[in-house]
Steps between C-alpha positions, in 0.01 A plus 500: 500500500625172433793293640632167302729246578683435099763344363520774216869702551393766308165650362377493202276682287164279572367526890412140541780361420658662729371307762694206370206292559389577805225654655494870617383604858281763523649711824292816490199623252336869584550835492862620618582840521922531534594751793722771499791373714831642556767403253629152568217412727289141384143456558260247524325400217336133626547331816471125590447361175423111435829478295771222567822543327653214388860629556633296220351709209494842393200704624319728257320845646234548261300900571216551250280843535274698243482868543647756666458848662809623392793587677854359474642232785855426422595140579855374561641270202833339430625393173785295451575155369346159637190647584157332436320823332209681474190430245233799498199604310397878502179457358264211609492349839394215351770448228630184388839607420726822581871635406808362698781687682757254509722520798251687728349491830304767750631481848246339732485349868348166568473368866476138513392361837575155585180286580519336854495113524191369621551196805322293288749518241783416728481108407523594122798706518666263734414234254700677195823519702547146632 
């Protein structure tokens, strides 16, 4: 799973330039096996990741996987105009390029917790604001 920070609105059919020129942050790589929760009930996929967003950009949730046992695990998805997309492969976890949904996106939960400021820093920020 990969999180990016991109100036790209929408997606396009080629991965990497999705990323708008940036470069991706891998958040979690290993096996993941998707619970069987109640409906409307969110799990944890990754925790503490070294990912900053920028807050200025758009941020692109990239989930690659190859194989499956089977089974069927519906996701919530919304459609409806001004949103950034989705760009999938079916066949090759390693594909360069995939078919676009235009106007697309899976629900999802990120929790984004503020980093304390250090003392030391204290002289810095003070600095910016005089």
């Amino acid at each position: 799973m990969l999180l990016c920070n991109t100036s790209v609105s929408a997606v396009t059919a080629t991965f990497n330039d999705n990323y708008g020129g940036k470069t991706p942050v891998n958040v979690f790589s290993g096996t993941f096996t998707v619970p069987s929760l109640a409906a409307n009930q969110w799990h944890t996929i990754f925790d503490k990741a070294n990912f900053t967003y920028d807050n200025s950009l758009n941020l692109l949730f990239e989930v690659s996987w190859q194989g499956s046992t089977g089974g069927s695990t519906p996701f919530k998805a919304k459609s409806g105009s001004g949103l950034g997309g989705r760009v999938y492969n079916m066949s090759d976890k390693y594909a360069q390029t995939g078919s676009v949904t235009a106007n697309w996106a899976f629900y999802g939960r990120i929790t984004i917790i503020p980093t304390a400021i250090e003392p030391e820093s204290l002289g810095n920020i003070r600095a910016l604001f005089h």
